[in-house]
DRENPA-3360 file (N, C-alpha, C; in nm, 2 decimals, always signed):
BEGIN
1 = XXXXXXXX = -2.73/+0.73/-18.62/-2.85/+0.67/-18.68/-2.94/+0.61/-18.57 ~ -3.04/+0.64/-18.55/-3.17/+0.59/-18.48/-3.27/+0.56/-18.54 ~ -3.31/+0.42/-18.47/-3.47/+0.39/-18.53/-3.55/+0.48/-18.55 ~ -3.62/+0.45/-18.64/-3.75/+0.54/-18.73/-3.70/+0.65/-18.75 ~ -3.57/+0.71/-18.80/-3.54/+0.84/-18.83/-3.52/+0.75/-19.03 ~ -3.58/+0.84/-19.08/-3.54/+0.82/-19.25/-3.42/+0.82/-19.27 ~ -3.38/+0.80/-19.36/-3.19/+0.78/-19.41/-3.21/+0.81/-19.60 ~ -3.07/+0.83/-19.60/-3.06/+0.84/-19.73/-2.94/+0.82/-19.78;
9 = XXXXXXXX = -2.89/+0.84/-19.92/-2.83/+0.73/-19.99/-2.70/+0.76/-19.94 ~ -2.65/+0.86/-19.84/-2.51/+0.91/-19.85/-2.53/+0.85/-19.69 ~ -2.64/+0.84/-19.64/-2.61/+0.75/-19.48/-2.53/+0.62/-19.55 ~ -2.64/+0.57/-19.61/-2.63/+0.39/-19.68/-2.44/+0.41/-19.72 ~ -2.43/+0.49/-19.77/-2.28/+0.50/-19.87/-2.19/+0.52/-19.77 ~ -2.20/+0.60/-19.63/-2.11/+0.61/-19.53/-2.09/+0.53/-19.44 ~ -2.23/+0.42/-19.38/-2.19/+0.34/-19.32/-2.18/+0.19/-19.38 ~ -2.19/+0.17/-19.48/-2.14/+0.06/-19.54/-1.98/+0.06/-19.56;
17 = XXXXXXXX = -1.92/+0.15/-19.63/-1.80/+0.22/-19.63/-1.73/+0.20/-19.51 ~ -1.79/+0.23/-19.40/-1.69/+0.24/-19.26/-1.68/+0.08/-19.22 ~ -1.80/-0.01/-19.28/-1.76/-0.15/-19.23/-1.73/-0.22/-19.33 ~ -1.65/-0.21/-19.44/-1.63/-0.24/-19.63/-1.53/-0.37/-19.55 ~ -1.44/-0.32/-19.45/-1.31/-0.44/-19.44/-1.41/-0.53/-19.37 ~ -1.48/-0.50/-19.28/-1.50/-0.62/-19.16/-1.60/-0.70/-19.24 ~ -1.72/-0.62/-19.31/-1.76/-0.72/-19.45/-1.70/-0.83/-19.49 ~ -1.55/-0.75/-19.62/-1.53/-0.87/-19.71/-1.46/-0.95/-19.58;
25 = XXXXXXXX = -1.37/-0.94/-19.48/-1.36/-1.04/-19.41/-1.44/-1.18/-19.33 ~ -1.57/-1.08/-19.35/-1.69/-1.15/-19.24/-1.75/-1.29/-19.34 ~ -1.74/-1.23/-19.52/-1.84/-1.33/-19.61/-1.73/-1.41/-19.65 ~ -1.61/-1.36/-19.66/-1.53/-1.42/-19.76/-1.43/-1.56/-19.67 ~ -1.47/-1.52/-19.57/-1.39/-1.62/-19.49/-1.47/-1.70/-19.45 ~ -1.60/-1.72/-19.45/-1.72/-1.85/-19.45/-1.77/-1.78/-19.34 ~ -1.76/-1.68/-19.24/-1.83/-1.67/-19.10/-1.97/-1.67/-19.16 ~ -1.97/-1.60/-19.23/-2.13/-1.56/-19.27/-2.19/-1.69/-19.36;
33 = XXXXXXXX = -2.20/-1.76/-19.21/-2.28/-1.92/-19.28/-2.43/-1.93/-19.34 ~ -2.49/-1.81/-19.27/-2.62/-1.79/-19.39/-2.59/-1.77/-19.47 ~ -2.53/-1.71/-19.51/-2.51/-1.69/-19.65/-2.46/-1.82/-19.74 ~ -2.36/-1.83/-19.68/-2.26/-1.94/-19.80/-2.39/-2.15/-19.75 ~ -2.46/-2.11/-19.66/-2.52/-2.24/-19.67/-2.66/-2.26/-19.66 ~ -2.75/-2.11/-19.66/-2.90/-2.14/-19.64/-2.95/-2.02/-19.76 ~ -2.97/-1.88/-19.76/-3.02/-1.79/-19.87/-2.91/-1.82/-19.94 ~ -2.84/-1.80/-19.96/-2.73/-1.78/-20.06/-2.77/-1.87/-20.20;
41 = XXXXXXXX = -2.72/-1.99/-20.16/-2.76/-2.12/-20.28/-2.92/-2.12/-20.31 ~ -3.00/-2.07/-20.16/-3.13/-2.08/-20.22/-3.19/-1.94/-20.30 ~ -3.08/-1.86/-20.30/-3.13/-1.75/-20.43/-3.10/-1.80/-20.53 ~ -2.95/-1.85/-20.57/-2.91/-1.86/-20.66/-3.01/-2.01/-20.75 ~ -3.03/-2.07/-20.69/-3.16/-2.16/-20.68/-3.22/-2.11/-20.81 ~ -3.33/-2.02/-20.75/-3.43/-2.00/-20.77/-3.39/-1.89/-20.90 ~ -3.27/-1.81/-20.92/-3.22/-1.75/-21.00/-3.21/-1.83/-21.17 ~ -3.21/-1.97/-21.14/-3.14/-2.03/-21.27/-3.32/-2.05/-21.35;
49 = XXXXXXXX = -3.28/-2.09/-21.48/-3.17/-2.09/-21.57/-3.06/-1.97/-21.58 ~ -2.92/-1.98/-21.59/-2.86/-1.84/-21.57/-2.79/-1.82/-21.66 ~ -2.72/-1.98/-21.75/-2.64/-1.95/-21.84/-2.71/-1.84/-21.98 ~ -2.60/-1.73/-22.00/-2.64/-1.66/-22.11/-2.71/-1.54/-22.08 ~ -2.76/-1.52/-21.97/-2.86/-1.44/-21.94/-2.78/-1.29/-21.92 ~ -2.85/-1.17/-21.95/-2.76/-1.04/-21.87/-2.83/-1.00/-21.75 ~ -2.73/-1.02/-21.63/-2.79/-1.02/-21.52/-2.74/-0.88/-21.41 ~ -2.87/-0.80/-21.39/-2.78/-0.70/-21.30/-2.77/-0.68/-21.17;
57 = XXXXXXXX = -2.70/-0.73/-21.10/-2.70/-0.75/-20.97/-2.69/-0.63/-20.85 ~ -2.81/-0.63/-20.75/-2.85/-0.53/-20.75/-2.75/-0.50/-20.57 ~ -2.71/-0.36/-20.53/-2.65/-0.38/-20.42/-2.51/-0.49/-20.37 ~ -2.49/-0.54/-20.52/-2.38/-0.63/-20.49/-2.27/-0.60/-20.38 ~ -2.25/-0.53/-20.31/-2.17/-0.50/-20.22/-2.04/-0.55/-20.27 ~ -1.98/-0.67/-20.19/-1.80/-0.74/-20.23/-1.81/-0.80/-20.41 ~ -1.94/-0.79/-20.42/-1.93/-0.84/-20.50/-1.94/-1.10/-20.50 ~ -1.97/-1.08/-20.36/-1.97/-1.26/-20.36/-2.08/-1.28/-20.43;
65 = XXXXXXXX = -2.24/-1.29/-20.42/-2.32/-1.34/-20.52/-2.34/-1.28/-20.70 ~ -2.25/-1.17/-20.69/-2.25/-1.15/-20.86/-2.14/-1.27/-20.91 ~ -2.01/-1.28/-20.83/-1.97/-1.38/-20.88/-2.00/-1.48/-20.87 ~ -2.08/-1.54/-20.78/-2.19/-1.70/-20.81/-2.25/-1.72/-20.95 ~ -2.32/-1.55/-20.98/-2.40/-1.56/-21.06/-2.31/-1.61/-21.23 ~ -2.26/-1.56/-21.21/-2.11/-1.56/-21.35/-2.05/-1.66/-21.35 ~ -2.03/-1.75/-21.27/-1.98/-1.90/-21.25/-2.10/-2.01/-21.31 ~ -2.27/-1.94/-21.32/-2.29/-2.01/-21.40/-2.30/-1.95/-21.53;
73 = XXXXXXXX = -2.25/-1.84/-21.60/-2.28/-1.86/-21.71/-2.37/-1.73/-21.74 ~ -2.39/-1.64/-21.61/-2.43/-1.55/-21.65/-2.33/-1.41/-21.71 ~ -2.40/-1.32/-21.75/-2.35/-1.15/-21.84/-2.34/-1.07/-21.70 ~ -2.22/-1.04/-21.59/-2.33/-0.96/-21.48/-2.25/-0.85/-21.50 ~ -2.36/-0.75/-21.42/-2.30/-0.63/-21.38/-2.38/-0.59/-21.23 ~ -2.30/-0.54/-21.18/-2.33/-0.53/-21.01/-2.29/-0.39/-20.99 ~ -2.39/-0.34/-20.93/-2.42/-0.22/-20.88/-2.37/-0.21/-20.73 ~ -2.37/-0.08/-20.66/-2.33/-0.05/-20.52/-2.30/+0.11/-20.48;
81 = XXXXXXXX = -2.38/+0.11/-20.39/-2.36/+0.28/-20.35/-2.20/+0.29/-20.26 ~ -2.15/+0.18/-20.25/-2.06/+0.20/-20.13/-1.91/+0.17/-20.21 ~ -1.85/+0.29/-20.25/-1.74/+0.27/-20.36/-1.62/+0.17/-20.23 ~ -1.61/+0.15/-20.12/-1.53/+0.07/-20.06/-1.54/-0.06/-20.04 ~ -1.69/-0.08/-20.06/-1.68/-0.26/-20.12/-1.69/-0.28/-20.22 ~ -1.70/-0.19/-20.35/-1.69/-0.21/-20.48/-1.50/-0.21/-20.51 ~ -1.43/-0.19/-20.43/-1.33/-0.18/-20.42/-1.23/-0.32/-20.41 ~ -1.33/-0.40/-20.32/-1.29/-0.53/-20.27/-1.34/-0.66/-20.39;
89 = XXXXXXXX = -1.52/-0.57/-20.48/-1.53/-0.67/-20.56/-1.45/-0.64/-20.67 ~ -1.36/-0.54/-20.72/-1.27/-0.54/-20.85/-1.17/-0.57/-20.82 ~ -1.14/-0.57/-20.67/-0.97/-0.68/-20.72/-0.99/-0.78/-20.69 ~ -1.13/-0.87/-20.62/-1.17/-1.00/-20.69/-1.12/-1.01/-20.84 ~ -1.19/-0.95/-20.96/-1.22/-0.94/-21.05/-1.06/-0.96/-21.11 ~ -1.04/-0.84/-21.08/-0.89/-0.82/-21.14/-0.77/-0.95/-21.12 ~ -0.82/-1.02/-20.97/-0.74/-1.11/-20.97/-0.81/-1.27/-21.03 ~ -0.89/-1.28/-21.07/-0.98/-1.38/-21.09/-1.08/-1.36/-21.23;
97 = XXXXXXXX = -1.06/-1.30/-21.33/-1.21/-1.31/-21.41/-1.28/-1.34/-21.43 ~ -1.41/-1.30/-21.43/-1.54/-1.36/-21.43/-1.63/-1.28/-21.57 ~ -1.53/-1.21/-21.57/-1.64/-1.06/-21.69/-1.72/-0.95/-21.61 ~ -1.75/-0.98/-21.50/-1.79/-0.89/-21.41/-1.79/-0.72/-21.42 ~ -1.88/-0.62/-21.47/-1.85/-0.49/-21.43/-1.88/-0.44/-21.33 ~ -1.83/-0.39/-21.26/-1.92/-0.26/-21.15/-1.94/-0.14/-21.15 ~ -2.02/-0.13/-21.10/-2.01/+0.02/-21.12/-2.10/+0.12/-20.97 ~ -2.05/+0.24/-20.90/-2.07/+0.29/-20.83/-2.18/+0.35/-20.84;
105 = XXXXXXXX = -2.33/+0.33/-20.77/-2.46/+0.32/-20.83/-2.57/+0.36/-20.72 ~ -2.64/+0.44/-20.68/-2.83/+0.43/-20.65/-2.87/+0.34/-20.70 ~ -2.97/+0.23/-20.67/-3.04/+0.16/-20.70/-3.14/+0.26/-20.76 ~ -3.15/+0.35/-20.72/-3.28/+0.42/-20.74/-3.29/+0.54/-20.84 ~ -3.13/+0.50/-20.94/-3.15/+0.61/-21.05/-3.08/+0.48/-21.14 ~ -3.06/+0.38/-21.16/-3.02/+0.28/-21.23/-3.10/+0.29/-21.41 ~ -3.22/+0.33/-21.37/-3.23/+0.36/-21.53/-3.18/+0.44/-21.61 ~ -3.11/+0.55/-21.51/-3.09/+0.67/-21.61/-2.96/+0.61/-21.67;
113 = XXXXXXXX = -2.89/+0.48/-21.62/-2.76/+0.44/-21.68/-2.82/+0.32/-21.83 ~ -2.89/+0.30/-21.81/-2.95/+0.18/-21.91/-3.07/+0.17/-21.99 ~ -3.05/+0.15/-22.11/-3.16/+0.18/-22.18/-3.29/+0.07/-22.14 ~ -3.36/+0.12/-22.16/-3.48/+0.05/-22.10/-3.51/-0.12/-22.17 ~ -3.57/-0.18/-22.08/-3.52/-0.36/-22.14/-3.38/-0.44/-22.16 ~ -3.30/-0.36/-22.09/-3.12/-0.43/-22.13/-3.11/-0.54/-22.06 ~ -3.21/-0.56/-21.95/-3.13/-0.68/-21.91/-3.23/-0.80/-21.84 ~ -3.19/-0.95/-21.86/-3.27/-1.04/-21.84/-3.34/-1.09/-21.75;
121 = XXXXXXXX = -3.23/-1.03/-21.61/-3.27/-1.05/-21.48/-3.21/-0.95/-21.37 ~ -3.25/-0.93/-21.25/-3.19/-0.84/-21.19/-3.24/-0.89/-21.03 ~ -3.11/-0.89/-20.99/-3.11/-0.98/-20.90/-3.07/-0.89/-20.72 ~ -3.08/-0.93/-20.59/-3.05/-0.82/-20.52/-3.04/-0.97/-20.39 ~ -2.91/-0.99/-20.31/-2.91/-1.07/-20.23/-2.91/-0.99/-20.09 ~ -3.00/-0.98/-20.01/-3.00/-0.95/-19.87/-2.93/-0.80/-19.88 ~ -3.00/-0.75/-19.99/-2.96/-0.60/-20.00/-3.07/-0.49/-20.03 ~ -3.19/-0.53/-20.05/-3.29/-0.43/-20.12/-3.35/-0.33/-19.98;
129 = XXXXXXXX = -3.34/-0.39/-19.83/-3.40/-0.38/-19.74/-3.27/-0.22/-19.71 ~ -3.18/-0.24/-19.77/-3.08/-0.13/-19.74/-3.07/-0.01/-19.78 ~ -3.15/-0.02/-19.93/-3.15/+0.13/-19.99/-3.25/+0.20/-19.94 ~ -3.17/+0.35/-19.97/-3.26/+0.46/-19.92/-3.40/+0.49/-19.95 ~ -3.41/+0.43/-20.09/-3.55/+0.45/-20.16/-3.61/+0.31/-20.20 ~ -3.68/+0.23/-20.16/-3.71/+0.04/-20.21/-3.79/+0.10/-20.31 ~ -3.85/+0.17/-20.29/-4.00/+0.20/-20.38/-3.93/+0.24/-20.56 ~ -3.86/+0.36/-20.53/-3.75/+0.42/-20.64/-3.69/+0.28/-20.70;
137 = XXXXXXXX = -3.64/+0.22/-20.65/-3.54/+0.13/-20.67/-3.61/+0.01/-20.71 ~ -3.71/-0.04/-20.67/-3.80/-0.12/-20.72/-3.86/-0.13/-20.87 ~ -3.92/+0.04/-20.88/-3.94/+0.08/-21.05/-3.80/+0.07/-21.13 ~ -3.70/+0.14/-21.09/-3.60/+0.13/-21.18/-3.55/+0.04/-21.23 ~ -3.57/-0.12/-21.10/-3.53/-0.26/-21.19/-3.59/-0.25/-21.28 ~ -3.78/-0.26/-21.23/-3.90/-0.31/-21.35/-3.87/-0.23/-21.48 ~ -3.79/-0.11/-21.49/-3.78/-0.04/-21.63/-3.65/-0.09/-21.68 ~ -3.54/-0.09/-21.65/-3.44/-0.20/-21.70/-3.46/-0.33/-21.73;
145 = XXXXXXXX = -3.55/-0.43/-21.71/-3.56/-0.56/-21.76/-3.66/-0.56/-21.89 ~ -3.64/-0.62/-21.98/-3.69/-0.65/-22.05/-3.87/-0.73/-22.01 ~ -3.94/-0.71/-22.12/-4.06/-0.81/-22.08/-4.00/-0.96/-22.07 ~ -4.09/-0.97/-21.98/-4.10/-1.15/-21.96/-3.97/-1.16/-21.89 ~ -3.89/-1.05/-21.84/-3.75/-1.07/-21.74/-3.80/-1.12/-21.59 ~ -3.70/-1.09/-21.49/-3.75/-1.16/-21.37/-3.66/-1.08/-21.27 ~ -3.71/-1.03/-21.13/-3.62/-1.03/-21.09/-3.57/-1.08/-20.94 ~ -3.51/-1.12/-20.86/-3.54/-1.22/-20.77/-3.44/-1.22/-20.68;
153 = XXXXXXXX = -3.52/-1.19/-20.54/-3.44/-1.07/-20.45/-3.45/-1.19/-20.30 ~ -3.38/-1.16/-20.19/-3.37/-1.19/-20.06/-3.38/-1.13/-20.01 ~ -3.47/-1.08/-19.86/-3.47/-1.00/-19.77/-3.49/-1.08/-19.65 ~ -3.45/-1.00/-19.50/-3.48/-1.05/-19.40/-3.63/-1.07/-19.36 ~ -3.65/-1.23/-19.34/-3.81/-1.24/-19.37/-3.88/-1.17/-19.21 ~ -4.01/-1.10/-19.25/-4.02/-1.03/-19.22/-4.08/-1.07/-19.09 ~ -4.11/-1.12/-19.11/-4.22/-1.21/-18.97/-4.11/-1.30/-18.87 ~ -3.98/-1.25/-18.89/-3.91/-1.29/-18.76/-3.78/-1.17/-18.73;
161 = XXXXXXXX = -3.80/-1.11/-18.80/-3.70/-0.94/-18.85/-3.78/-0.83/-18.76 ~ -3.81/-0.86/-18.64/-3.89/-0.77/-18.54/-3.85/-0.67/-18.47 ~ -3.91/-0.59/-18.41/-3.84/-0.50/-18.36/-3.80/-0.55/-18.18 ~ -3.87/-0.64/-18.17/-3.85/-0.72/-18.09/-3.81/-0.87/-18.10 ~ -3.72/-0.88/-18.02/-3.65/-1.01/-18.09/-3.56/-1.12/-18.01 ~ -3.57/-1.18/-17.96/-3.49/-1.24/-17.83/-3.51/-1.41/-17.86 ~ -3.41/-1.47/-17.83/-3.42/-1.62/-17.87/-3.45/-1.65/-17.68 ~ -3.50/-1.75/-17.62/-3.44/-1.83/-17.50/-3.37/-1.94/-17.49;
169 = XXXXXXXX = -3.29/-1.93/-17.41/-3.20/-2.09/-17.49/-3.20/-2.14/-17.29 ~ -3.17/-2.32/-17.37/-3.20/-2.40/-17.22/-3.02/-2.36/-17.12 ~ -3.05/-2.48/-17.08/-2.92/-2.48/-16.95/-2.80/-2.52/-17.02 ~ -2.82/-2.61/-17.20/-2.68/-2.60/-17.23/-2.68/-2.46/-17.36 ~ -2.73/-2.39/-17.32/-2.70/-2.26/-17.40/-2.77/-2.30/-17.56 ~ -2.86/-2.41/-17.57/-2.93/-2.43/-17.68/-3.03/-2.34/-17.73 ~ -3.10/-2.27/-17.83/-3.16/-2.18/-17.83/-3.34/-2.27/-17.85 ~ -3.41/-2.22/-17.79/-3.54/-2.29/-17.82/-3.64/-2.25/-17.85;
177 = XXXXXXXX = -3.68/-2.12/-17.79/-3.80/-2.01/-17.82/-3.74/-1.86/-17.89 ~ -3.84/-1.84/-17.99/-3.77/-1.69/-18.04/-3.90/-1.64/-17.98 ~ -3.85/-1.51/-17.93/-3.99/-1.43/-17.89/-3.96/-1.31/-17.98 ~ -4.11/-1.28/-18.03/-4.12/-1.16/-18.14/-4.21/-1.10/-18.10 ~ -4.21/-0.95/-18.13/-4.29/-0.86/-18.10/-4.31/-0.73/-18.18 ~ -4.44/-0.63/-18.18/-4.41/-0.54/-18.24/-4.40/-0.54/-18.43 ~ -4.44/-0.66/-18.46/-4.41/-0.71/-18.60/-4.48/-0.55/-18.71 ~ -4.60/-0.51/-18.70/-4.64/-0.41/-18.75/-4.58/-0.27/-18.74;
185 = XXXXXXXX = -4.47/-0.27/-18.68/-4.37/-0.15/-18.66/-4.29/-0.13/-18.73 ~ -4.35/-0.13/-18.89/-4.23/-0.11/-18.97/-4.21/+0.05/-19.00 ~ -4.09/+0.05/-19.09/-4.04/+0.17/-19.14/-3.88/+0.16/-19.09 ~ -3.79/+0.27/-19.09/-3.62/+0.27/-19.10/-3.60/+0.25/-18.99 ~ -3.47/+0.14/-18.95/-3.45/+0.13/-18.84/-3.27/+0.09/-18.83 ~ -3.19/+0.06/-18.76/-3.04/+0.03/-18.74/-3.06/-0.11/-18.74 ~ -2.93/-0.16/-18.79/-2.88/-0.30/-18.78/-2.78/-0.29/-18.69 ~ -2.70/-0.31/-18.60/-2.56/-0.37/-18.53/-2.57/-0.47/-18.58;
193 = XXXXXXXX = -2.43/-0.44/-18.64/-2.38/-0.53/-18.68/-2.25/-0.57/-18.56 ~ -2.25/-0.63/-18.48/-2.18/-0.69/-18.31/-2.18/-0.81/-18.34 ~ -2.22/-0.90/-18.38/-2.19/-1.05/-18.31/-2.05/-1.07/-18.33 ~ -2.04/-1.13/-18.26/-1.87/-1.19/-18.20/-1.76/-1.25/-18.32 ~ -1.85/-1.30/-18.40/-1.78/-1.33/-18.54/-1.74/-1.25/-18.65 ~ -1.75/-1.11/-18.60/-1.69/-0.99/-18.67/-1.58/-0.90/-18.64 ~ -1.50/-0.88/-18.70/-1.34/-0.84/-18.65/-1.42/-0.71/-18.58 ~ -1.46/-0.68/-18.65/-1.48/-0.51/-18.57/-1.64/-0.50/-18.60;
201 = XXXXXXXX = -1.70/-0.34/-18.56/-1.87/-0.36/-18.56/-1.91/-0.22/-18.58 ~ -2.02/-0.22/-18.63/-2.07/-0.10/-18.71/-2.25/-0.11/-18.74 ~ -2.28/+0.02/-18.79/-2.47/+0.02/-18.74/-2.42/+0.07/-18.93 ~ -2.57/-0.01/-19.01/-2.60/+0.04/-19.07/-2.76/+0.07/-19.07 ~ -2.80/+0.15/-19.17/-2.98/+0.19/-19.18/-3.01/+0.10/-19.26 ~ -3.16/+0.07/-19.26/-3.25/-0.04/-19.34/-3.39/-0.03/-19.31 ~ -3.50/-0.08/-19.42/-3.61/-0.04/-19.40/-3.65/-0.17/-19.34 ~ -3.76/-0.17/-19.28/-3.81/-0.29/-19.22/-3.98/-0.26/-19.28;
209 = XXXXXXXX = -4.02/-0.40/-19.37/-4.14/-0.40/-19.41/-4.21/-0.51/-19.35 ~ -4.36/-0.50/-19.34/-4.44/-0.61/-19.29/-4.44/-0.69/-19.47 ~ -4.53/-0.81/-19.47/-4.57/-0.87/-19.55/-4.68/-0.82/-19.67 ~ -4.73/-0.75/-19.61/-4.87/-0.67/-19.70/-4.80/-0.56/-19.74 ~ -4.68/-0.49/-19.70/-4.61/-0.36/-19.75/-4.53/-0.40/-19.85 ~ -4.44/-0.53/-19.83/-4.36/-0.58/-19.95/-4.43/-0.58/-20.05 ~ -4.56/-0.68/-20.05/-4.69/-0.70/-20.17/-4.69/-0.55/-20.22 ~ -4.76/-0.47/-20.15/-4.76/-0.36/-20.19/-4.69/-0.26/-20.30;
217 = XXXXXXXX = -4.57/-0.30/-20.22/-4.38/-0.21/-20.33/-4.41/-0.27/-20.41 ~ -4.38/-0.44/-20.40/-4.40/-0.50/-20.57/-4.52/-0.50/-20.66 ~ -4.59/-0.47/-20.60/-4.75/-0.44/-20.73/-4.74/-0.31/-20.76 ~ -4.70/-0.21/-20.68/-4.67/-0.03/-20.72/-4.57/-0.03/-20.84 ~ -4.48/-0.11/-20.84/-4.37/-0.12/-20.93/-4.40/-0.16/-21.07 ~ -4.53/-0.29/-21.07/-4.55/-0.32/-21.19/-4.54/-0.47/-21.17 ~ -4.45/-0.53/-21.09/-4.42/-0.71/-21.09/-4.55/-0.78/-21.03 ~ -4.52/-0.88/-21.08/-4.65/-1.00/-21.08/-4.52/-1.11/-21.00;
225 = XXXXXXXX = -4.62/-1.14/-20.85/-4.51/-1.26/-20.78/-4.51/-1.42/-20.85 ~ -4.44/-1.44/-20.91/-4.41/-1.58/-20.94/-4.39/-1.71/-20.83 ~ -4.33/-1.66/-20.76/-4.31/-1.77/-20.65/-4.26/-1.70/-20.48 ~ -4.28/-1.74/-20.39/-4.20/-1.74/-20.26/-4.13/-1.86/-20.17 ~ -4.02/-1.80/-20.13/-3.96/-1.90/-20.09/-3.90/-1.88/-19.95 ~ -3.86/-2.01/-19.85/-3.87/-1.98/-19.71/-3.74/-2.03/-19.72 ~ -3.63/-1.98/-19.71/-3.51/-2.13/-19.73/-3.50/-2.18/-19.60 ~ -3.42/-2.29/-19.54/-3.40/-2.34/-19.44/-3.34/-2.46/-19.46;
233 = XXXXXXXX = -3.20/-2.47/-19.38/-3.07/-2.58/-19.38/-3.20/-2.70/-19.37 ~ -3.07/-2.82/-19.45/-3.14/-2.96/-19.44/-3.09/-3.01/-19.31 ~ -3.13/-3.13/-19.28/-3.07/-3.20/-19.17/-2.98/-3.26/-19.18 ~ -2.89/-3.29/-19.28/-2.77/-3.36/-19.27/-2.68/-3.17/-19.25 ~ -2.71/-3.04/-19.27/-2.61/-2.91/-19.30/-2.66/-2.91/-19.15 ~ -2.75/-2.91/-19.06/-2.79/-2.88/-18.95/-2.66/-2.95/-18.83 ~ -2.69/-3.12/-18.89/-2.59/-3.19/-18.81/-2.43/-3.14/-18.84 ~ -2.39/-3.10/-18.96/-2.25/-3.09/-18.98/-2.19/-2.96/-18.91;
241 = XXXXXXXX = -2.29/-2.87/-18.90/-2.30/-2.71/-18.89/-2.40/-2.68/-18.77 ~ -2.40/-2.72/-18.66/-2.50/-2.68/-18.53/-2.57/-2.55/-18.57 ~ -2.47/-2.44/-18.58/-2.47/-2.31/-18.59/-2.63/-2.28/-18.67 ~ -2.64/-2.40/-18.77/-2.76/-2.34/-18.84/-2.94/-2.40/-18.80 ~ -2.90/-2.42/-18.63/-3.02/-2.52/-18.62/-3.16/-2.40/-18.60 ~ -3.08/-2.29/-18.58/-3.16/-2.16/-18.53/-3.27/-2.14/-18.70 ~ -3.25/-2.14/-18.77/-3.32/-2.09/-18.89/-3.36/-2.27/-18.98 ~ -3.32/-2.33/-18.86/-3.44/-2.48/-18.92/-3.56/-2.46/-18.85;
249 = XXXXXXXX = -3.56/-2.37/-18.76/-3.68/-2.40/-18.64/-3.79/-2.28/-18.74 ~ -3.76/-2.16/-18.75/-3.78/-2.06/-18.77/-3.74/-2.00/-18.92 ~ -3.82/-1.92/-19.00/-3.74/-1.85/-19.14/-3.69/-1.73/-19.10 ~ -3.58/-1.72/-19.14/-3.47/-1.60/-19.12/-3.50/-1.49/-19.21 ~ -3.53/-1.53/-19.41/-3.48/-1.50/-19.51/-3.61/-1.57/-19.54 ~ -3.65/-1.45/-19.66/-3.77/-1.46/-19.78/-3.71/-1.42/-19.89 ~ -3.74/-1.57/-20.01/-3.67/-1.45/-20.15/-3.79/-1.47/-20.25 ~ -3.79/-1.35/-20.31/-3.91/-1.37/-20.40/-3.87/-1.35/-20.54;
257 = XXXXXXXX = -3.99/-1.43/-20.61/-3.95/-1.47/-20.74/-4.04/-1.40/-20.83 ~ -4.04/-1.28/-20.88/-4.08/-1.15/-20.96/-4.05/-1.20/-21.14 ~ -4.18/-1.19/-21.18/-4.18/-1.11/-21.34/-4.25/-1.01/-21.36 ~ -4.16/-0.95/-21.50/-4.23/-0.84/-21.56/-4.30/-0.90/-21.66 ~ -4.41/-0.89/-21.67/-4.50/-0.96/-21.80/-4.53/-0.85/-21.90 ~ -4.50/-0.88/-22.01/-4.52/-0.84/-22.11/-4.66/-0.77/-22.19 ~ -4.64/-0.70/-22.30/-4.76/-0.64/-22.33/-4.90/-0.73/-22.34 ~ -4.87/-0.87/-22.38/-4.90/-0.96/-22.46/-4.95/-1.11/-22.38;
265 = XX = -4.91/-1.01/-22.23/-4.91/-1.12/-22.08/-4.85/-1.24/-22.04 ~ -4.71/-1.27/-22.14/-4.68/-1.38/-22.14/-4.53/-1.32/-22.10;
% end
């Protein structure tokens, strides 16, 4: 895989798949501190009210934020093109119940499994930037949710997700300046996934959008933005956790807060 070459759903399914173990090891053991201390809670945030709700969780991968979502009280079902971390979230499940289904899925043909309006919310954590089709995959939520549903996603915010990208850090290895560049050079590009806090390492594909392109997918689809959100550690998680002083300076993560409005506008 190389930058700016297109990808499709059986790239997304093979290299997710080849890193399924170093994944659930990477989230489930805390390494993955963004997650479990800055987007993570600030999706699930922005996700509530939850209890009661049927929620379809979009890209769920291990399956960790469908079961956040179910701990409060939501109906979920979690989707995933990559049958080897759907692997890892059912014997969560099987060892733990939560009600949870999964199922081995395209984002981007999810209606043809669900009658149209089934469900209350539909949710996608640090996963939408992954599928082969955002555009596809974008309409298919908006036709699964019901009017007046919502649906309320995290991506790498885009305005520090560059193609250019370098921190400078002082003489005790503190990080101080991020330098960015190239920000308007979006379209498909590789993740390495290398940093040192991963048993092993692997490239997956992902789209990379500016700010006016995201607007864009979500008004082509039908959704009206309800809210945006920048998350960022407090300063007592900064002092406990150094590790997170990099995305107090800077936004890492953008999650946005989507309705489908009704015939009736409400």
């Amino acid at each position: 895989m190389n930058r700016g070459e297109p990808f499709s759903d059986s790239d997304v399914r093979a290299a997710w798949n080849q890193g399924a173990q170093a994944w659930e090891e990477f989230v489930e053991s805390g390494a993955d501190f963004y997650r479990h201390a800055v987007h993570g809670p600030a999706l699930l945030a922005a996700c509530e009210p939850l209890r009661g709700l049927a929620v379809l969780d979009l890209g769920c991968g291990q399956g960790f934020f469908s079961r956040e979502l179910a701990r409060r009280g939501a109906r979920v079902v979690g989707i995933d093109i990559a049958e080897q971390l759907l692997a890892y979230a059912r014997r969560r499940e099987e060892h733990t119940p939560l009600g949870i289904t999964y199922h081995v899925m395209s984002a981007a043909t999810m209606s043809q499994h669900w009658q149209l309006g089934s469900f209350d919310l539909v949710t996608a954590c640090m996963a939408l930037q992954d599928v082969a089709d955002v555009a596809a995959s974008l309409r298919n939520a908006f036709a699964v949710l019901r009017a007046g549903g919502r649906m309320v996603f995290s991506v790498p915010h885009p305005c520090t997700d560059t193609p250019v990208r370098q921190w400078e850090t002082n003489d005790a290895g503190e990080k101080t300046v991020l330098k960015v560049d190239r920000y308007f050079e979006s379209g498909p590009a590789v993740c390495h996934w290398n940093m040192p806090r991963l048993r092993s390492h692997w490239d997956t594909p992902y789209w990379r959008y500016t700010l006016t392109e995201w607007s864009s997918l979500l008004a082509e689809a039908g959704f009206l933005i309800r809210r945006l959100y920048e998350p960022r550690p407090s300063a007592e998680q900064v002092q406990r956790q150094p590790q997170l002083r990099d995305c107090d300076k800077l936004p890492y993560f953008l999650i946005v807060d989507l309705i489908k409005l009704g015939q009736s506008g409400t």
